[in-house]
C-alpha positions as CSV (number, residue, x, y, z in Angstrom):
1,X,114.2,164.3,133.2
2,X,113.8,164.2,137.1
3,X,116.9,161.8,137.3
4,X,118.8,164.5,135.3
5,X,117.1,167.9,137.3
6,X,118.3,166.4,140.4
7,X,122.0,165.4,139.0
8,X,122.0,169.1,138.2
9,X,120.4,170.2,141.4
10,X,122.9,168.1,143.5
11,X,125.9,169.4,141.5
12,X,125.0,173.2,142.2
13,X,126.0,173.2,145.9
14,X,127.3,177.3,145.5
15,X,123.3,177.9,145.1
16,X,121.5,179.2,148.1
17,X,118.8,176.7,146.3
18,X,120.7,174.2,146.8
19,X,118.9,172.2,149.4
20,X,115.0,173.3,148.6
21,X,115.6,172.3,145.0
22,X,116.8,169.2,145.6
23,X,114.1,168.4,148.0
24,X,111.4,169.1,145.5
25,X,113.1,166.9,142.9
26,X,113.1,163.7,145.5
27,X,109.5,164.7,146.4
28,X,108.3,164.4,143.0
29,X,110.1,161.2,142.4
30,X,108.8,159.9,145.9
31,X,105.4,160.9,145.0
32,X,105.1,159.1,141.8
33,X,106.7,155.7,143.4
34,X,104.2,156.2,146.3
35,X,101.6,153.5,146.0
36,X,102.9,152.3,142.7
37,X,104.5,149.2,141.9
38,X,105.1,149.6,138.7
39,X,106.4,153.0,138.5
40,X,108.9,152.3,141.6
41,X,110.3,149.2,139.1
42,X,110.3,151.9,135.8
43,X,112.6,154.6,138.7
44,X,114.8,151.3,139.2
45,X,115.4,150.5,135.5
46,X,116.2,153.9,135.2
47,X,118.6,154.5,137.9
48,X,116.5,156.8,140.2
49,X,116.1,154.9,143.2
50,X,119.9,154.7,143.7
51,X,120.3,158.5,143.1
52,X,117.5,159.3,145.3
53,X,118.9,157.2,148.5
54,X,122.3,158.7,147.4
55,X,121.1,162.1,147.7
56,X,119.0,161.6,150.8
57,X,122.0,159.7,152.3
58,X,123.9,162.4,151.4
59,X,121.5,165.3,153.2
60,X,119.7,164.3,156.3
61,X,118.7,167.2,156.9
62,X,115.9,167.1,153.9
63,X,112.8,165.3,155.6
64,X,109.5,164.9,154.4
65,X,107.8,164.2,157.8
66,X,107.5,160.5,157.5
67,X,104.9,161.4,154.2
68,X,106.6,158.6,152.0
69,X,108.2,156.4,154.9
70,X,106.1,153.4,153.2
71,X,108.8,153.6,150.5
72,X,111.1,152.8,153.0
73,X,111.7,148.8,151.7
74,X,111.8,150.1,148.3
75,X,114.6,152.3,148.8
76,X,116.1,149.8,150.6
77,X,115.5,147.6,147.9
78,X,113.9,145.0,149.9
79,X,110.8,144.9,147.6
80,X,110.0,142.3,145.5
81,X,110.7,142.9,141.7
82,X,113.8,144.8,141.5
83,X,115.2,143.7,144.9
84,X,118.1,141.7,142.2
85,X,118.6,145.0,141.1
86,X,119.8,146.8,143.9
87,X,121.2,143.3,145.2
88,X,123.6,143.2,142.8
89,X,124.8,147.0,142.7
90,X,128.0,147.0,144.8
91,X,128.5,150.7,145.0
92,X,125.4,150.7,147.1
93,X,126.8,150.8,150.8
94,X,124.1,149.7,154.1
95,X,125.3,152.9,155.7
96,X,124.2,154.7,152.5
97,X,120.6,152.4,152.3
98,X,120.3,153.3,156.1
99,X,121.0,156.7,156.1
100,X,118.0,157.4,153.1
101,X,116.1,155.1,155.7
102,X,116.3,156.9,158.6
103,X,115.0,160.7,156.3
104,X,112.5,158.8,154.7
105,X,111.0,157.9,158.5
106,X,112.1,160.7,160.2
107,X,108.5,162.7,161.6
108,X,106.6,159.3,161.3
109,X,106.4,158.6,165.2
110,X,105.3,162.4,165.5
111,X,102.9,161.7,162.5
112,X,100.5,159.4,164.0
């Protein structure tokens, strides 16, 4: 259902929302994949790891002040386990994969 909430909360851009709704979505998703092998593979079966760096590719402006920058290889897909997965997904661009880097660290040199 959070793949789906944040399909719905990406599609409402007319919402003044728009933006703090979608950021709560990604930080629930973020939070259960934080520290969790397993569940990050479940959110990749799924499809929730693509939509998530597709929506924060798609607003930089969301950050999370470097709170789940360890996920950083996982939305990269660089992790072991589902690395095939995202290897083999064309539609996945490196600008897009960089871009969800860069808000997922963004605040981490400020953080420590």
């Amino acid at each position: 259902h959070i793949k789906s909430g944040l399909a719905q909360a990406r599609a409402d851009t007319g919402s003044n929302q728009y933006l703090p709704t979608i950021r709560k979505f990604l930080g629930c998703a973020l939070s259960l994949a934080k520290d969790n092998k397993d569940i990050q593979d479940k959110l990749v079966e799924v499809g929730l790891r693509s939509a998530i760096r597709k929506t924060l590719s798609e607003n930089p402006e969301i950050s999370f002040h470097g709170e789940f920058g360890m996920l950083r290889d996982w939305i990269r897909g660089d992790r072991g386990g589902a690395k095939s997965v995202t290897r083999s997904n064309k539609s996945t661009t490196r600008s897009e994969r960089n871009a969800a880097e860069r808000v997922l660290d963004a605040g981490t040199q400020d953080d420590t």
